[in-house]
C-alpha positions in Angstrom: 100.1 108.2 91.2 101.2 106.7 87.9 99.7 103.4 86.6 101.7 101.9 83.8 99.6 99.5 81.9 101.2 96.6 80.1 100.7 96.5 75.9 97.9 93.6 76.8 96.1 95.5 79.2 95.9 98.1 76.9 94.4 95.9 74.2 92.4 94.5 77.1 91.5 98.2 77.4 90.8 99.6 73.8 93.7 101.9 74.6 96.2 103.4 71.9 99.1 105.3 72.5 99.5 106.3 75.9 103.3 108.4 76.9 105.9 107.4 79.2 105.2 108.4 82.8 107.0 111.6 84.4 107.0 110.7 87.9 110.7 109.8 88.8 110.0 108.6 92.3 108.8 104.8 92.0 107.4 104.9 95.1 104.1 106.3 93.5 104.1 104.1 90.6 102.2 100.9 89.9 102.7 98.8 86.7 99.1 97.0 85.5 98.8 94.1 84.0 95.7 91.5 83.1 96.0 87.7 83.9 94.0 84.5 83.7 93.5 82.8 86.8 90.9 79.8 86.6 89.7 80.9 83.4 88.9 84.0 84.9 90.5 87.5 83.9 92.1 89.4 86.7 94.5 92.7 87.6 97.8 92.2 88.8 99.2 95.3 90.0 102.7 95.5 90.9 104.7 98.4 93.2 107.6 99.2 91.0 109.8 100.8 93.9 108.8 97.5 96.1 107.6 94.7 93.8 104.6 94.4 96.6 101.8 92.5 94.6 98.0 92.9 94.3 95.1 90.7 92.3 91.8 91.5 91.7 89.5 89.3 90.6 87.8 91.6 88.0 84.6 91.7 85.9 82.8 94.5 83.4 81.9 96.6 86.2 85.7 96.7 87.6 87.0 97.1 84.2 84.8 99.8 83.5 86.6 101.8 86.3 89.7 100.4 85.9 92.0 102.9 87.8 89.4 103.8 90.8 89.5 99.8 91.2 92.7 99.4 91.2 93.5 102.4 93.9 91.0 100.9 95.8 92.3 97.8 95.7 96.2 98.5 96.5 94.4 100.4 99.6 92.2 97.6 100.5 95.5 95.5 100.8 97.6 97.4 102.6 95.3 97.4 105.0 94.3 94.0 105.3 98.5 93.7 105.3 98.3 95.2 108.2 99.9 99.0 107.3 98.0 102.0 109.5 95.5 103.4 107.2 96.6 107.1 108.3 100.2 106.1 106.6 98.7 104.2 103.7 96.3 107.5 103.0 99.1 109.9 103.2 101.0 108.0 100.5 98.3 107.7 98.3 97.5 112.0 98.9 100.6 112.7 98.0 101.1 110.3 94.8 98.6 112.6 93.3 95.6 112.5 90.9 96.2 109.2 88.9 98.0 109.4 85.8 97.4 106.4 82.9 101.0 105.8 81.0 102.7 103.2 79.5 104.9 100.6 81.8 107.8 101.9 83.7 110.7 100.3 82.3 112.1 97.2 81.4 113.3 96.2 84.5 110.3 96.9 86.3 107.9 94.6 83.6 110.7 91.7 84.3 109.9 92.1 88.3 106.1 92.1 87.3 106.6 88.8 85.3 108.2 87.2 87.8 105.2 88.2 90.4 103.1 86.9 88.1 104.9 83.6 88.4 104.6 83.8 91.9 100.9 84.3 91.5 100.9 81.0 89.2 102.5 79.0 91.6 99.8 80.2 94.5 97.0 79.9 92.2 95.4 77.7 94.4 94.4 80.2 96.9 92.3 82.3 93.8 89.0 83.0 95.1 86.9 83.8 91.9 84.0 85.1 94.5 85.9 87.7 95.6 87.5 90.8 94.1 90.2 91.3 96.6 92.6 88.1 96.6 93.8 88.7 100.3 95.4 85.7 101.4 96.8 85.4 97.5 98.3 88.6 97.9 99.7 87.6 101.7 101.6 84.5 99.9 103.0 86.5 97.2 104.2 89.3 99.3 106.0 87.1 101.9 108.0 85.5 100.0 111.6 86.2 98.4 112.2 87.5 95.5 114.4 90.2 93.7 113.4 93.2 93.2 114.5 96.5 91.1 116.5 99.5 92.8 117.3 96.5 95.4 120.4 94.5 96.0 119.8 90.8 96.6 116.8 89.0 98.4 113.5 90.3 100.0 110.2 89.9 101.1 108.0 93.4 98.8 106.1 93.1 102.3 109.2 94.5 103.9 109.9 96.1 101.1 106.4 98.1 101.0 106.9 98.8 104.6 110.5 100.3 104.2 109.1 102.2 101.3 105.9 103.4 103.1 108.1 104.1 106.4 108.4 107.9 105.0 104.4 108.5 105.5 104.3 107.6 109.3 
């Protein structure tokens, strides 16, 4: 699985010159990027193939394992989204050992921005308490938006699912 970081998070991260990814299937990768929400920094990790969303809340100790807690939060949320955990543990055994790169293209960081405006504009629903943003990530994933690689409008939710369908 390959986890593009965005040129803040790797400032965030202390992180110089990482490559372009290899993978050529965006179904296994994920582009990372950090946010404020309530003063508070947190992940936004965004499917590339899908634009399905996730936000951690994050402090030193998630930072500090940065790509474990991000893996374990994409799986936390498909679960609590409602996909089987056999399917979502297939697809994350065969996207591989985790590989750190740069972001996956230009289109893809657009589609992240505009997920992080739809995070913005559901802000409300932030719990700092909590790592996993659950119901944050429901809103965000339900509702329309554009997406790379499809044509039109579409819930990432749906999206995820038709992009996960292959694992059952």
């Amino acid at each position: 699985m390959e986890f593009g970081y965005t040129i803040p998070l790797q400032k965030r991260m202390g992180i110089k010159g990482l490559r372009y990814g290899a993978e050529v299937k965006r179904i296994f990768c994920w582009d990372l990027h950090v946010i404020r929400l309530h003063g508070r920094e947190a992940l936004l990790a965004v499917h590339c193939a899908s634009r399905y969303a996730v936000v951690l809340a994050m402090g030193e100790k998630e930072w500090a394992r940065l790509p474990e807690t991000a893996l374990g939060g994409i799986r936390a949320a498909l679960a609590a989204d409602g996909f089987a955990a056999a399917q979502v543990e297939t697809y994350i055994e065969c996207a591989g050992k985790i590989q750190v790169t740069r972001t996956h293209g230009r289109r893809e960081v657009a589609f992240l921005n505009r997920a992080w405006d739809d995070v913005a504009a559901q802000d409300w629903l932030f719990d700092p308490e909590e790592v996993s943003q659950f119901l944050l990530d429901y809103e965000v994933n339900g509702s329309l938006c554009r997406c790379a690689g499809y044509a039109g409008l579409g819930r990432p939710r749906e999206r995820m699912a038709e992009e996960l369908s292959v694992f059952t």
